[in-house]
C-alpha positions in Angstrom: 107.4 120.1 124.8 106.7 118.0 127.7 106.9 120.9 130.4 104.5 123.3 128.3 102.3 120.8 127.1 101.1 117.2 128.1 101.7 115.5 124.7 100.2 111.8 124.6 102.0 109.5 121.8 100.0 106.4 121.3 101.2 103.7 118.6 105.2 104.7 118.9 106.1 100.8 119.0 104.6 101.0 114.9 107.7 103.1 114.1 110.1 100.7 112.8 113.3 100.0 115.1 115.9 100.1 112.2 115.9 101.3 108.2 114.9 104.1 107.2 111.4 105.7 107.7 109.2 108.5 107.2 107.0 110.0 109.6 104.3 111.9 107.7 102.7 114.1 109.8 99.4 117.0 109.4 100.6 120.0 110.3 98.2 122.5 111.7 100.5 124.1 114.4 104.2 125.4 115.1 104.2 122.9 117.7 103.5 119.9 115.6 106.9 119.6 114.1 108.2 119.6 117.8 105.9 117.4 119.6 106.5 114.7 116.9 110.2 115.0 117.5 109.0 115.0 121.2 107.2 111.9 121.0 109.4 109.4 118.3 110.9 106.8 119.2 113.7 107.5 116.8 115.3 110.9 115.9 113.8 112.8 113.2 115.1 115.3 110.4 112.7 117.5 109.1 112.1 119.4 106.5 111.9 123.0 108.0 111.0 125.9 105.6 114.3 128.2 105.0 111.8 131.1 107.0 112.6 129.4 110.3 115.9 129.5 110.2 116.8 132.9 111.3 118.7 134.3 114.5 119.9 131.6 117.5 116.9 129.3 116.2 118.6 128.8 112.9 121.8 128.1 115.1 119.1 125.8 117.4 117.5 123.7 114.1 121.0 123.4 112.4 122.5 121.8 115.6 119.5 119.4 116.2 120.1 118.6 112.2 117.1 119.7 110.9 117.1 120.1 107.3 116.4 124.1 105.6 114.2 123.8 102.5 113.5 126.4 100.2 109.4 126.0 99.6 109.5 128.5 96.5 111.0 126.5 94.0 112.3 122.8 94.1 115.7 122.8 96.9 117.8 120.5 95.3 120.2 120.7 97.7 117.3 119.9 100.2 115.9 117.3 98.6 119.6 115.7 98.5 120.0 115.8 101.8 116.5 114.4 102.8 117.2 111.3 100.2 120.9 111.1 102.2 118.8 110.7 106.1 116.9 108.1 103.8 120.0 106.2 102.3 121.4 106.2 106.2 118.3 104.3 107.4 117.8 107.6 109.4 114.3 109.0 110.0 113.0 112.0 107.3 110.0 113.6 108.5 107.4 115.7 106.5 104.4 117.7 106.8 102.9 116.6 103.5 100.4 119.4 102.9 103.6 121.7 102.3 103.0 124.2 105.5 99.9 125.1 108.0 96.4 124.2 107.2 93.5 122.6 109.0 95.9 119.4 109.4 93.4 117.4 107.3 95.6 116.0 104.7 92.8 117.2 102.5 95.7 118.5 100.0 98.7 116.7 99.6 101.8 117.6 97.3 104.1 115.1 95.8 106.9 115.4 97.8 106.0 112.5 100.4 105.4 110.3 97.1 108.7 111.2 95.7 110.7 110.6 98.6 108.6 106.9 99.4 109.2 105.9 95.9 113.2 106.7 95.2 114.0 105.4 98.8 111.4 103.0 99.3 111.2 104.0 103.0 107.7 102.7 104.4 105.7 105.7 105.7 104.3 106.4 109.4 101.1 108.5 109.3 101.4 110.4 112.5 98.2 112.7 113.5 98.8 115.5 116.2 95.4 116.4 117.6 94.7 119.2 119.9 97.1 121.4 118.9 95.6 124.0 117.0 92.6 124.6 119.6 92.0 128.1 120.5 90.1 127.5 123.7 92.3 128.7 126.8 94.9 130.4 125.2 97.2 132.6 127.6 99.9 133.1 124.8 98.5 133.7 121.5 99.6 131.4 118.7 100.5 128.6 120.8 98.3 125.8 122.0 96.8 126.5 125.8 99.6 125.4 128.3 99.6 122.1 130.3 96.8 121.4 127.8 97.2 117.8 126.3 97.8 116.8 122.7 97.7 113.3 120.9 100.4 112.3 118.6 98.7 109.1 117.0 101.4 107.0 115.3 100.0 104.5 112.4 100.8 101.2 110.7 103.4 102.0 108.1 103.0 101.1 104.7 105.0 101.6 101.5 103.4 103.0 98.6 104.2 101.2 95.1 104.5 102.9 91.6 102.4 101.7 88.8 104.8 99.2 86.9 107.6 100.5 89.1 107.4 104.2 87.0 109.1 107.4 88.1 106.9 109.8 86.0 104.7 112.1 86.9 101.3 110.2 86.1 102.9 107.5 88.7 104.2 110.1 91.1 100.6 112.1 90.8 98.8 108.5 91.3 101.0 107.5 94.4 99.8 110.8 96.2 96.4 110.3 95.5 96.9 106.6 97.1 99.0 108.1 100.6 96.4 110.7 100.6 93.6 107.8 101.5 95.7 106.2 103.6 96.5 109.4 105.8 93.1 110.7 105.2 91.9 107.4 106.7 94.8 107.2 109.6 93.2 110.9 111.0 90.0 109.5 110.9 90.8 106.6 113.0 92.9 108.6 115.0 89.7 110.7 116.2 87.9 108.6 116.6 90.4 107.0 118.9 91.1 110.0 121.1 87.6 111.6 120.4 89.0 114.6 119.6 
């Protein structure tokens, strides 16, 4: 990541030292997923869709302990194994938007909430900016090389259930409430880097 691209991590002392954490990311690129593993100053587990993990990358993800997830349905086995990096006081990161958008946390599904409120991990709001822009392209799908990116790390915080709940109402009500927040993190991350 750091010989193709010039990737810029500002806020990395906000990622807690110890205890487990999730890095919440918006995921707008291939190359997001990377850069944030590029730029943390912890290692992080993803959640990598089952599609990915073909031929020697699948050999590549599985040896870097990156977790396969099976978007079609809910992965129990995945979902066990994210909640395990979480019980370890390892890092879990997730694109919360579920796969590739315009990175604008504009639609969220409930997995972040779920995993925040059975482990009560605080979550990291991590922006990547830059990544998706088309401007100077050599290689088609990947972000112009040498070209820098930020990776914008924010406060953590740890979202609460209402009355301390598990149910859906309370899971749908702790993603609306993570959405703002991350929503609000991107906002301030522009404005930061301009971008």
């Amino acid at each position: 990541m750091h010989s193709g691209w010039r990737p810029r991590a500002l806020g990395t002392w906000r990622v807690p030292a110890a205890g487990p954490v999730i890095l919440a990311g918006n995921h707008a690129h291939n190359v997001d997923g990377p850069l944030i593993m590029a730029t943390s100053p912890r290692p992080v587990r993803f959640l990598v869709k089952k599609e990915a993990f073909v031929g020697p990358v699948a050999t590549y993800l599985r040896a870097i302990g990156q977790l396969r997830v099976d978007r079609d349905g809910t992965d129990r086995a995945a979902v066990g194994e994210a909640l395990a990096v979480l019980a370890d006081g390892g890092v879990l990161g997730i694109f919360p938007e579920g796969s590739r958008g315009e990175g604008d946390f504009a639609a969220l599904r409930a997995g972040l909430a779920y995993f925040a409120l059975r482990s009560a991990a605080p979550i990291v709001p991590v922006a990547v900016l830059g990544s998706n822009e088309a401007r100077g392209r050599l290689i088609p799908g990947f972000p112009p090389l040498r070209r820098r990116i930020d990776v914008v790390y924010g406060d953590p915080f740890t979202p609460a259930a209402a009355g301390g709940r598990r149910t859906r109402a309370a899971l749908d009500e702790a993603t609306l409430a993570i959405q703002e927040r991350l929503a609000a993190h991107l906002k301030e991350a522009r404005r930061l880097t301009g971008r």
